[in-house]
N, C-alpha and C positions, 0 to 999 in steps of 0.2 A: 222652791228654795230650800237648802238643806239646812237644817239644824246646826250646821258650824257657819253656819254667816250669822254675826254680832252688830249690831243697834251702838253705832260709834259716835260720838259727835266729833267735829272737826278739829276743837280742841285736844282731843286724846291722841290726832294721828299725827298732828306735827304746830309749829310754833308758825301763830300768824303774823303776817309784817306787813305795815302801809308801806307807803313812798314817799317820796319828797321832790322841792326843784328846788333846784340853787337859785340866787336872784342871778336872772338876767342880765341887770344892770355890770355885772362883774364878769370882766372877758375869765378873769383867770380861773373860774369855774367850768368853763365849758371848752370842748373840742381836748378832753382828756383819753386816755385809753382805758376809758369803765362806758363801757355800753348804758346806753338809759333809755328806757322803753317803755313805750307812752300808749293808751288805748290805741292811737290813730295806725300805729305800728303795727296792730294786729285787725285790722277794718281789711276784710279781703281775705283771711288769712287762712289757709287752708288745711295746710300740715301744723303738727303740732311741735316742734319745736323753733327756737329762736335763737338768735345769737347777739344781734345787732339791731339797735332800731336807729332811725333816721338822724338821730342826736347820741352825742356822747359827753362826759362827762370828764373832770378830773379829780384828783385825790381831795385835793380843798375845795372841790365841787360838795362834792360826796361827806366832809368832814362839816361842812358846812351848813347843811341841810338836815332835813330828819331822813334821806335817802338810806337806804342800807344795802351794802354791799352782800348780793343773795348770791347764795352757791349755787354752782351746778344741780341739775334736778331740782331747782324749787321751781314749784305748780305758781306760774303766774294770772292770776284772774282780774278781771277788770269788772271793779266794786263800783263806778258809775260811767254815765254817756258813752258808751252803755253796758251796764249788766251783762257779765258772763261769756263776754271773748278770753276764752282760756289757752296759754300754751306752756311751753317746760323750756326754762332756761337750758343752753344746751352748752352755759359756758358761766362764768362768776358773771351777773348785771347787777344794774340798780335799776330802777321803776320811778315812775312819779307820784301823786296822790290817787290817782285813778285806779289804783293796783292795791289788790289786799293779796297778798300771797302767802302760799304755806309751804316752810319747810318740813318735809318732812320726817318720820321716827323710821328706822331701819327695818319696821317690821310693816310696812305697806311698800308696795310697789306705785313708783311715779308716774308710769302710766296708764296702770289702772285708776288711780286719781283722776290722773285728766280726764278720764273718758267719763267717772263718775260725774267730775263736774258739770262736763259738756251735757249731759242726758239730765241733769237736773238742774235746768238754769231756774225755770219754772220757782223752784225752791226757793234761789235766790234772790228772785223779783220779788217772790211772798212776804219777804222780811225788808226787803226796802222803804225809806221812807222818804219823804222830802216834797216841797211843791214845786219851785222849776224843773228842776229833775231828782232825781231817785237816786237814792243810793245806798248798799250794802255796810252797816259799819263794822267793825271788826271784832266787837260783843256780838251780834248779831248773826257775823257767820261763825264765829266758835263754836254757838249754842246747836245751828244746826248738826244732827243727825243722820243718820246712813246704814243702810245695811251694806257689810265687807264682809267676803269672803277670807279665809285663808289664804297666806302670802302666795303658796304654790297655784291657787287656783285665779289667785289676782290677776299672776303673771302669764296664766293660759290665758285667761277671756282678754289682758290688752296684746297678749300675741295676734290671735284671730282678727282682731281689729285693726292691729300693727300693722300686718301682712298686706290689708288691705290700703291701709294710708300709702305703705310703701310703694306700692305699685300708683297710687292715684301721684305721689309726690316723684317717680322718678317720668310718670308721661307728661306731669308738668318742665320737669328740666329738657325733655324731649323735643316739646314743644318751643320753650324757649329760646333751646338749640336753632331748630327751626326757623322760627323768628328772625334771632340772629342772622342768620344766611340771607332772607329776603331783605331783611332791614343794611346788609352789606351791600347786596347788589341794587338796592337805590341810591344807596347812598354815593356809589362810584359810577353809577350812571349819571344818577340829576341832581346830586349838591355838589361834590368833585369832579364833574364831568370829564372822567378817566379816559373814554374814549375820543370826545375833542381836542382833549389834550393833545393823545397822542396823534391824531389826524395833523393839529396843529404843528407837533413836532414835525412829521413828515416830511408835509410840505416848506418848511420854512414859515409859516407864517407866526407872528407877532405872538406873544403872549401878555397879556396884563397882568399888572404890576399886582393885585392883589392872589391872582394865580400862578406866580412865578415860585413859588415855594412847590405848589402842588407837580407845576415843571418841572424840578431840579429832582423832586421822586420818581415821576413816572421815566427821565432820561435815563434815572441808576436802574430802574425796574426793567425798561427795554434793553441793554445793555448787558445785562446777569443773566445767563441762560437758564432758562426752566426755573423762573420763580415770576414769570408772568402771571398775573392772575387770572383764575381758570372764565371768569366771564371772559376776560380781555383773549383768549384764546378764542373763544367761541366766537368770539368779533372776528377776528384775524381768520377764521375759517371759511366765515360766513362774507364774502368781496360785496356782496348787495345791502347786510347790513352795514357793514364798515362806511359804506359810502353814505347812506344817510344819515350818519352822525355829521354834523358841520365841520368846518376844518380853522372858524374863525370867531372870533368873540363878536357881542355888544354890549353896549352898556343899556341897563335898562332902570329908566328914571321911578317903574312903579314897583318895581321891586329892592331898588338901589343898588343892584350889583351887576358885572356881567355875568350874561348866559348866552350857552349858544346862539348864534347867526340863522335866523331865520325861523326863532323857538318863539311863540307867541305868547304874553300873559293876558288870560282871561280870567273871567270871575267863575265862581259854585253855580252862580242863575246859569251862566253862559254854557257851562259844558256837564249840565244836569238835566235831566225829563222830567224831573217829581222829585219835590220834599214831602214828606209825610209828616205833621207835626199834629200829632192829639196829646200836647202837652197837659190840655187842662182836662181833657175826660176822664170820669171813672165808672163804673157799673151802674151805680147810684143816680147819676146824668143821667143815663141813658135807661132809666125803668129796672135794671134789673140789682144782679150783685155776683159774688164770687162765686163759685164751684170750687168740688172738691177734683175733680179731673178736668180734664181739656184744652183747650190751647192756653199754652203757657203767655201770660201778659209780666212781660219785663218793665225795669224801670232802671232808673241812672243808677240806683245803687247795687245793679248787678251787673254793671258795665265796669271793670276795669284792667287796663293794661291789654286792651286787645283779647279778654275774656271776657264770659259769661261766669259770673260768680253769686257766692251765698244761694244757690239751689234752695234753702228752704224759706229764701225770704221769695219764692216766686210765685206769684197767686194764677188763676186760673179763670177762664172766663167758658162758658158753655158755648155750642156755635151759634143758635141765634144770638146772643150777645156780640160774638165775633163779626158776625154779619154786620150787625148796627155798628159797631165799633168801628173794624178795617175796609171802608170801603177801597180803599186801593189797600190792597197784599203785599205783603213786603216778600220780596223776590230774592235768591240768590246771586249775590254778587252787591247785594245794596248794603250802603254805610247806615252803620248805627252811631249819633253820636251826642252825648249829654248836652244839654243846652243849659245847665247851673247844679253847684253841689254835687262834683265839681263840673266845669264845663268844659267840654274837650276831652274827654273818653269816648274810645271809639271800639266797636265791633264788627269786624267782616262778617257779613251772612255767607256760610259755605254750603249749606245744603238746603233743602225745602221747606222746613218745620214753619208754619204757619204761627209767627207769631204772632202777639197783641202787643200794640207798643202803649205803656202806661206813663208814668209825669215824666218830666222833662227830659224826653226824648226826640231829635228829630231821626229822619232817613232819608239819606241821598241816594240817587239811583243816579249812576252814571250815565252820557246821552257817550255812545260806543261809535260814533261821529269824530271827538272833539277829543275824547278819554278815556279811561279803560277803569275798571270797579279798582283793579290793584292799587295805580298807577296814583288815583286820586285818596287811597284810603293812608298810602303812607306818604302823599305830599303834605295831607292836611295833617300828619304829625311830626314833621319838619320845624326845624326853627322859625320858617319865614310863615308859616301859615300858622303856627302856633300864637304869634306875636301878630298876625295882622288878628288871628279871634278875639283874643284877649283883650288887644284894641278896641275891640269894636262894641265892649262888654257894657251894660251900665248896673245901676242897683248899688245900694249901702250895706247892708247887713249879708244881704247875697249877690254877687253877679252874677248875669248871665248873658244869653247872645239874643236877640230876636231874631226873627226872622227874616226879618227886610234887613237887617245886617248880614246876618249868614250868606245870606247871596250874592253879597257885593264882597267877599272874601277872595283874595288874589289866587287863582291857579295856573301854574305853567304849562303850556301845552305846545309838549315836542312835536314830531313827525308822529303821525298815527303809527307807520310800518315801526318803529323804534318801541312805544309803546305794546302794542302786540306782541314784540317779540320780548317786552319785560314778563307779560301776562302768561306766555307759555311759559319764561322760565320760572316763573312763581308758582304754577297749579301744581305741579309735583307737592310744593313745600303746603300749599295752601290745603290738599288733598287728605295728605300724611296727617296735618295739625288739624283739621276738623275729624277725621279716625280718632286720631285719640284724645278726642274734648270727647265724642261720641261712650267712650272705653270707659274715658274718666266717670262721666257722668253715670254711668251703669254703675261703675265701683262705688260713689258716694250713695248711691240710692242702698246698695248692698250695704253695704256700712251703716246708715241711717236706720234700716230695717233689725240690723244683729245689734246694733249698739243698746237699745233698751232694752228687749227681751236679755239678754247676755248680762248687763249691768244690775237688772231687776234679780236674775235668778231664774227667768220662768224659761231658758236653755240653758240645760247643762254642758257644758265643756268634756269632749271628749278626757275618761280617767288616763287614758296613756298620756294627752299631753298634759295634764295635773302632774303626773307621777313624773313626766321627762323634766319638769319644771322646776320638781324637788330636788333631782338628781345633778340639774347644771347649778 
């Protein structure tokens, strides 16, 4: 470390500020245009800037509370439940009480800050105090200390780092992209059934009253030349798929709506081979404990939104642990999906890796009979199977699903040849998005590795990009 990095306290770099919440009870506080951002907003969160959290705010929200309206670039950190989810306002917010944030002095760089924070959460927990839970107060974190570098070298080492978020946060919009496409072509397959539609137009036959709106689209859509949509092309190519789509409605009493003529609804037991549920095992159970390498053992709180998330909260199990652990192996193509806190996150398995599945976790394996891994991964996060889980939940303080519920969960199940042909047109997408969870995943470990050597001092930062840093 060089002789010009200085012994800061937190205090010296910029002014800290709690949060606030308006009361509830008062609509005219809330659904204003001042963003307000709450721990739970950054639970998951990967990149380091924010704009928006799940709630907002208004002016007499905001005047009303001890909230304070923080500028751009202020370092948001989350002072309890829990300690040390850090990110950079990327626009004016307010916070809640969960949030000690620092504005900061024009002679630090903002995201060199964040990365300091992130690499010393450690620090943070040190000075917490409390019995239910912990928490950082805001004498507490002033007092903490720091070695900084100079502003030109602040800005080299969060470049390096930058570079790297950057590429992990645009294969994330990639990805999502991705998503997007597959979650369109279900969605006009088996919740608007695009193609019965239009079979039904065809022929003449009836449409029901609660799909007569979806009608009076797809008649404008067929009608406008070359703004078909490209599955519905692929339909119209394909004379042997086209025909196995039905051409007529039912009503169906266990789902409460129509669905295609001749579409059957079964249950998860019915068109599954194996649940895998080692909700209550740990190391400990079972004689042994963690490792520092080997197969990765997940848990609910790295499941979310159709990823694998928090990499560093993932423990490890050596392989005879794994042995005694997974007698049945979770295979590609099998659903991952929370059974409580929350319940209903779900993960496609796209390649081999040998996981360990840890608390409340079950795994579906599709029976390739009845249903296909895709076909069942994004029914079950559909309205109608969202709401038959949920149902099916019990628990006060937490819900969750068991598992003699889980399997009396309603599933639709088309024509197999229909399904198969969703499953080709998804590998592409599904292919593409496990590559770069793959890419991503490498970039976070790269990062994880530079980010405290770099933050400590004990890697120097190339001098040219010091000096380019002085010069912009």
């Amino acid at each position: 470390m060089s002789k010009e990095w200085k012994e800061v306290a937190i205090e010296n770099i910029g002014e800290v500020i709690g949060g606030g919440t308006p009361s509830s009870k008062i609509e005219e506080y809330w659904g204003g245009n001042i963003s307000w951002i709450t721990p739970k907003d950054l639970s998951g969160y990967n990149f380091k800037r924010i704009s928006k959290g799940s709630r907002s705010i208004t002016d007499l929200g905001l005047l009303k509370s001890s909230a304070r309206l923080l500028p751009k670039n202020t370092v948001l950190i989350t002072s309890r439940a829990p300690i040390g989810y850090v990110a950079i306002a990327d626009k004016e917010v307010s916070t809640n009480q969960g949030f000690k944030s620092v504005i900061l002095k024009s002679n630090y760089d903002t995201n060199f800050i964040y990365y300091l924070i992130k690499k010393n959460v450690p620090a943070l927990e040190a000075v917490s105090s409390g019995s239910t839970f912990k928490e950082i107060s805001g004498n507490s974190l002033k007092k903490l200390k720091f070695k900084i570098p100079p502003l030109a070298e602040q800005k080299a080492i969060a470049k390096i780092l930058g570079d790297l978020d950057a590429k992990i946060e645009l294969n994330r919009k990639m990805n999502e992209t991705l998503e997007n496409m597959a979650q369109a072509l279900f969605q006009s397959w088996f919740v608007d059934f695009d193609p019965v539609i239009d079979n039904a137009l065809a022929k003449g036959n009836p449409i029901p009253e609660p799909l007569q709106a979806k009608a009076e689209i797809r008649k404008k859509i067929r009608s406008e030349v070359g703004i078909l949509p490209e599955s519905q092309k692929n339909i119209q190519k394909n004379t042997e798929l086209a025909e196995v789509f039905p051409s007529t409605f039912v009503f169906n009493d266990t789902l409460g709506k129509w669905i295609p003529e001749g579409w059957e609804v079964k249950t998860i037991n019915d068109v599954t081979t194996l649940i895998i549920d080692h909700r209550g095992k740990t190391p400990k159970k079972l004689g042994g404990d963690w490792v520092e390498n080997g197969h990765p053992a997940i848990s609910a709180k790295n499941i979310k939104k159709g990823n694998l998330i928090r990499p560093d909260m993932i423990r490890y199990v050596d392989e005879e642990m794994y042995e005694k652990w997974m007698k049945d192996e979770v295979e590609k193509g099998d659903i991952i999906i929370t059974s409580e806190a929350p319940m209903g996150e779900m993960f496609l398995i796209s390649d081999k890796t040998k996981y360990c599945l840890s608390q409340r976790l079950y795994c579906i394996r599709a029976n390739e009979t009845d249903s296909t891994s895709s076909f069942l991964y994004y029914w079950l996060q559909s309205d109608i199977a969202k709401g038959d889980l949920e149902g099916r939940c019990t628990g006060t303080t937490v819900t969750g699903i068991k598992q003699s519920e889980l399997r009396k969960v309603s599933v639709m199940s088309p024509d197999i040849l229909i399904l198969q042909e969703f499953e080709d047109k998804l590998s592409p997408f599904l292919e593409r998005k496990n590559l770069l969870q793959k890419q991503t995943e490498t970039l976070i470990q790269q990062r994880e590795v530079l980010l405290p050597q770099l933050i400590s001092g004990k890697v120097k930062v190339p001098q040219s990009l010091v000096q380019q840093m002085k010069e912009e």
